[in-house]
N, C-alpha and C positions, 0 to 999 in steps of 0.2 A: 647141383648140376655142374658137370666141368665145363670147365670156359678151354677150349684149343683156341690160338692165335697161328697162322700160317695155313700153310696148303698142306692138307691133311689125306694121305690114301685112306679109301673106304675098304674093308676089306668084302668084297661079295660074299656073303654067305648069308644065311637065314636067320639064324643066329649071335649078327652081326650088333656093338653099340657104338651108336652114331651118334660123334661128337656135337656140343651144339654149336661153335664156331666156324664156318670154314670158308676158308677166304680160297676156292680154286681158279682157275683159268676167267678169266673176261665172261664166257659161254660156258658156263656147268653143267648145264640141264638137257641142253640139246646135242650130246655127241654119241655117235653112233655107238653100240654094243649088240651083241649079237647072242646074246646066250638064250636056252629056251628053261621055260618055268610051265606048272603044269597048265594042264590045255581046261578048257571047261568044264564043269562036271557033266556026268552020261545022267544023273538024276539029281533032281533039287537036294539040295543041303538042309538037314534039320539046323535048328537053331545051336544046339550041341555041338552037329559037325562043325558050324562055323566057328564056335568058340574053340574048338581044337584048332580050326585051321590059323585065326590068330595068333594063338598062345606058341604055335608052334613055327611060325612066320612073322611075328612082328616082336620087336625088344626096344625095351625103352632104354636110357643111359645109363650111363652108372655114375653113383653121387660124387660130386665134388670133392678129390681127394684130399684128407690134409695129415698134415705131417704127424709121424709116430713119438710117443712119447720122448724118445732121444734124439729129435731131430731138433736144430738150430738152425733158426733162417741166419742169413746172412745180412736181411735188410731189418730192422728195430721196426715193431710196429708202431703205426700212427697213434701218436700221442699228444697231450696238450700241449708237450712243449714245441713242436710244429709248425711252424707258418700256414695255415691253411684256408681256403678260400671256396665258396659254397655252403650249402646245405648241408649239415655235421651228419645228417642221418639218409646222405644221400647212397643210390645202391652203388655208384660206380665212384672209385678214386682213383686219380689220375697224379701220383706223386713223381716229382721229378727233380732228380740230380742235375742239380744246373749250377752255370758261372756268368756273374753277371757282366765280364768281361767278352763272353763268347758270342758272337753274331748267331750263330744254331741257338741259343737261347732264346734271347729277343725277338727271334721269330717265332720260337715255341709260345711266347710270352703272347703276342698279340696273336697267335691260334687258339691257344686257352681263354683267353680273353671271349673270343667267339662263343664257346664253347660252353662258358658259363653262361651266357647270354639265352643260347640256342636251348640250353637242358639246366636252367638257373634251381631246378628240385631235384634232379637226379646227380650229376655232378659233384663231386671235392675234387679240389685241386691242393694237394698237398707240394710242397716247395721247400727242398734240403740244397745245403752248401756242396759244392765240389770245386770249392778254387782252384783251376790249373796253375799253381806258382812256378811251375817250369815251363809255362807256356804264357800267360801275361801278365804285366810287373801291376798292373793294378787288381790282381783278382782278389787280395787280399782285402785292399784298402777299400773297395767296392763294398766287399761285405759290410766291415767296418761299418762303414754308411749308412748298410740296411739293418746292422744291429744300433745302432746309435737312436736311428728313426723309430723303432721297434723299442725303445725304452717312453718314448713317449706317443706309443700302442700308431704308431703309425708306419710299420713296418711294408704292408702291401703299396701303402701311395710312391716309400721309396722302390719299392721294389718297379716299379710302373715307371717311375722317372728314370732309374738307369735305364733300363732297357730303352724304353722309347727316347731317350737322347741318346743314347751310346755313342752314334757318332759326334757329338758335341764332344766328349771327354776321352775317349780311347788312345788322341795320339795327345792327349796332358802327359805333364810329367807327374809324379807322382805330389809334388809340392803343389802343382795347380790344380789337383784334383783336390784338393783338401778344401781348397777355397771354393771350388768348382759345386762342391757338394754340400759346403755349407750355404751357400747364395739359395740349392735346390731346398732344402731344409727351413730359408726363409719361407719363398716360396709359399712350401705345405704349410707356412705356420706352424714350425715349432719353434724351442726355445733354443735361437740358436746358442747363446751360450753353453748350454747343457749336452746341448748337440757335439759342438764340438770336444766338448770335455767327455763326453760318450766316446765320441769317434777316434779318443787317442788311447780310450783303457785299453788296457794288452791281453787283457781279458778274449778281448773280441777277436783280436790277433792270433790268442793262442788255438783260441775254437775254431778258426779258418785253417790252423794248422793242422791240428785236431782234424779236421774234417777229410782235408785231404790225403793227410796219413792211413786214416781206417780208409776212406773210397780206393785208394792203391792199392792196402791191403784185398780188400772185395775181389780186385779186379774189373772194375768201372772201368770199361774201353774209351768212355770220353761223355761228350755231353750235346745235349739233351740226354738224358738217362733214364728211360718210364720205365716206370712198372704200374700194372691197369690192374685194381683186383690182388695186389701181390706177386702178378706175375709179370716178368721181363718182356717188354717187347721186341718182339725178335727182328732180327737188325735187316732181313731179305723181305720183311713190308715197311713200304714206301711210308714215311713218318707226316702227315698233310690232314688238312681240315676232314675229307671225304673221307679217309679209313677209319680214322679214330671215331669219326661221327658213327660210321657203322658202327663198329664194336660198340658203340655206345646202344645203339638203337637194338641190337643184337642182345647186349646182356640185360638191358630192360625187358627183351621179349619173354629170357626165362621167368617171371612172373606168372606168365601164363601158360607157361607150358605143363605138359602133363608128367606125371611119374610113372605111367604106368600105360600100356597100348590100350584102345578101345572095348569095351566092351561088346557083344552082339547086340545090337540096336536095329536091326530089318528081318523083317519078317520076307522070307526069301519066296514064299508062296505068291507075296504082293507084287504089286509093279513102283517104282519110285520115278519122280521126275523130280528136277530143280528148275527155280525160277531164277534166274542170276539176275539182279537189278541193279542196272551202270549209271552211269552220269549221263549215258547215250540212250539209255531204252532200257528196257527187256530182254533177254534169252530165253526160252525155255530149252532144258535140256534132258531127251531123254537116259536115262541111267541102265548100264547093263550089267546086274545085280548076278544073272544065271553065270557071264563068263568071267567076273570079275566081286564074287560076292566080297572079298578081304578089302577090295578097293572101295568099292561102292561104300561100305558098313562103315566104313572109314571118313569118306565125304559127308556122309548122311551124319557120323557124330558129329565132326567139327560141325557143320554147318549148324544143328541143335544148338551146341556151345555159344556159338558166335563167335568162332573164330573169325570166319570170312566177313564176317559186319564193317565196313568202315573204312577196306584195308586199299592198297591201291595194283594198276597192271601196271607191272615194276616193269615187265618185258616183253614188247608189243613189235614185232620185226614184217613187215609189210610183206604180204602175200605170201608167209609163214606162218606164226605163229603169235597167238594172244594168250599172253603168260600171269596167274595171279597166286596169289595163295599164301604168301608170306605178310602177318602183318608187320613186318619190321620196316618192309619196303626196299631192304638189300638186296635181295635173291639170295639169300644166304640161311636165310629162317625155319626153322622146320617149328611143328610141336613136340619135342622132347622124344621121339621113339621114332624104329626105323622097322620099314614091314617090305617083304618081295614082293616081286614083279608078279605079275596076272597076263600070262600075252595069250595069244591063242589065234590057231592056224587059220579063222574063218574071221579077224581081224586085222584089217592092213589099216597101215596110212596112202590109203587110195584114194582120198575125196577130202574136202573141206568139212568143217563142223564138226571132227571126232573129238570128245574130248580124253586128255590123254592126263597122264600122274607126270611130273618132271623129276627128276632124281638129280644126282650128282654119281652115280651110277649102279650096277645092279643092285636090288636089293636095297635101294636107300630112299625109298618116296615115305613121304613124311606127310605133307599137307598142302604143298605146292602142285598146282596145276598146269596144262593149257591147249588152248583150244588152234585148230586149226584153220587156216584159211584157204589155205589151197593143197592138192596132197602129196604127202611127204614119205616118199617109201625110203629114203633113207633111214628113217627111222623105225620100220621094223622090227623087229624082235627084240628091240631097246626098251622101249614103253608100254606101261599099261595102257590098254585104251579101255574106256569105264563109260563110255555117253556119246550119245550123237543129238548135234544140235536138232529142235523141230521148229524151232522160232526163232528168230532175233541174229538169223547171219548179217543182214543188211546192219543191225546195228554193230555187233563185232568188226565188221569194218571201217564204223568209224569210229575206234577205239584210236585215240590219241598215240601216233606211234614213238617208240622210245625204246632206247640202243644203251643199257645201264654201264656196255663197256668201253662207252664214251669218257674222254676227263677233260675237261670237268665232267661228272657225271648231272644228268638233264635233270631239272625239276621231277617233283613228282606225277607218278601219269595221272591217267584219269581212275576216278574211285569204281571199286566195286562196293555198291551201298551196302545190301546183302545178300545172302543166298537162303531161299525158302525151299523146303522140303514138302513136296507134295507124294502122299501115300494114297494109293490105287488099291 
């Protein structure tokens, strides 16, 4: 499955694949477009026609590319010889060119720290040299330090101690860093003998050189330096606990995502309802299968699945909208494939209780939802609309409200427990 990092255009078309990353605007899901998609059908759909009109409107992604036989990364893959930190067999690695002279470090350092805390099974935290020696007179000797520590297999405890004292030792000189670092080395309990007779091979000197030779060569613009997954993070998102945590919660989602669009799953002859169960109550919501059979056949899988089981309303905007459907809890989440709009001329957002698909725009509703509160004709011809509440508005109002393009971004909202399929 490809991982995109950044704000990604969706191309509208039918035939469209939709990346599973994407970090757009604050507000994705709810901005106006205008295009038209076909209207309802004039006679019920066999279960045949449905499966055409999927296969011919809905695409799933395309696998996760990787490099052809003559291609040469540029970054050495994770290996034993590594500083690394977490779960060996975790899905997400978060390796990074740092100096342990650099203030951007040390703050990377106690965010990772978090990090491994928050996701202690999913997480590796891989950790490479890049001494700036044209930029601090101890980036060398620091290492030094952390190779000295790392002979008597205690290489993360140093690595914890520069960073979190740094201001202790940064304006040393380079003679009272030596002593500076062996006092730390008592400390941890090592041998500081051994310690220092580590921290003076040239060995370790030469490998800080070494390091920073090849990261120039690279072109390594500076430091913190991630790559998540093998791939660069790109320097126009903000580097902080809340994005990374997404991405995190993001690439854990692909696990459950699908390879492949829905199958026909409703009998279009029937009638469908859903029972959505909150932390508030009950919903019942009727489903409209006749003007929106791709969407409905759509809700009706997931919901089978258990996708919607457990997950929470990420986006809950007061006397607008009650938004759910991502279990990542970003608003960034889909299940793996991307199907078109369903609008139709005898459906507006004229009233509260419609339930509607949320996109990031046309042609891209995935599995993300939301229901309305009060009505919204701005958004016409933008959205499917798929359902009209018959039960449980009183409770949708008191859905916990929550603004994700807040920052800090807010706790999590309130749960949808799950969603039940009821067939007429």
């Amino acid at each position: 499955m490809i991982l995109v990092l950044g704000l990604i255009g969706l191309i509208a078309t039918a035939c469209q694949v939709q990346p599973n990353v994407v970090f757009p605007s604050p507000s994705p899901v709810i901005t106006p477009i205008f295009p038209s998609s076909p209207s309802s059908p004039a006679t019920p759909l066999t279960r045949n026609d449905l499966a055409l009109r999927i296969a011919s409107g809905c695409t799933a992604k395309s696998p996760r590319p990787t490099p052809g036989p003559t291609e040469v990364s540029l970054f050495p893959p994770v290996s034993n010889n590594d500083y690394q930190r977490g779960n060996d067999e975790a899905r997400v690695t978060i390796l990074v060119y740092c100096d342990f002279q650099a203030l951007p470090c040390a703050q990377f350092s106690l965010l990772m720290e978090q990090i491994l805390l928050d996701f202690p099974n999913e997480v590796r935290w891989v950790y490479r040299y890049f001494p700036l020696i044209d930029v601090h007179d101890k980036a060398i000797l620091s290492l030094q330090a952390a190779e000295a520590a790392a002979q008597q297999g205690k290489f993360w405890q140093m690595h914890d101690v520069l960073f979190r004292k740094l201001a202790d030792w940064v304006e040393l000189s380079p003679e009272q860093f030596e002593s500076w670092a062996s006092e730390q080395a008592a400390e941890l309990e090592l041998d500081v003998t051994a310690f220092k007779d580590d921290f003076r091979n040239p060995a370790f000197a030469e490998k800080g050189q070494a390091a920073w030779k090849q990261n120039q060569s690279i072109g390594l613009p500076g430091v913190p330096f991630l790559l998540l997954n093998g791939q660069i993070w790109p320097s126009n998102l903000p580097l902080n606990y809340y994005t990374l945590r997404d991405y995190i919660l993001l690439d854990l989602l692909e696990e459950r995502q699908f390879e492949s669009c829905p199958p026909p799953v409703i009998d279009l002859a029937k009638r469908y309802r859903a029972r959505l169960e909150t932390a508030k109550g009950e919903v019942l919501v009727d489903l409209f299968s006749e003007q929106a059979p791709i969407t409905v056949n759509n809700f009706v899988f997931l919901a089978r699945q258990g996708w919607y089981n457990g997950i929470t309303f990420h986006r809950v905007l007061e006397n607008y909208i009650v938004q759910s459907g991502d279990p990542s809890g970003t608003g960034y989440g889909g299940p793996g494939y991307a199907f078109i709009n369903e609008t139709s001329a005898d459906l507006l957002f004229d009233r509260a209780g419609l339930m509607a698909m949320a996109n990031a725009g046309r042609d891209t509703n995935g599995s993300q939802f939301f229901l309305t509160l009060a009505p919204a004709p701005q958004l016409n011809g933008a959205y499917t609309i798929f359902g009209q509440v018959l039960e449980g508005m009183d409770v949708l109002k008191k859905i916990t409200l929550r603004d994700p393009s807040q920052f800090p971004p807010p706790p999590p909202g309130d749960a949808l427990i799950s969603i039940i399929i009821i067939e007429e």
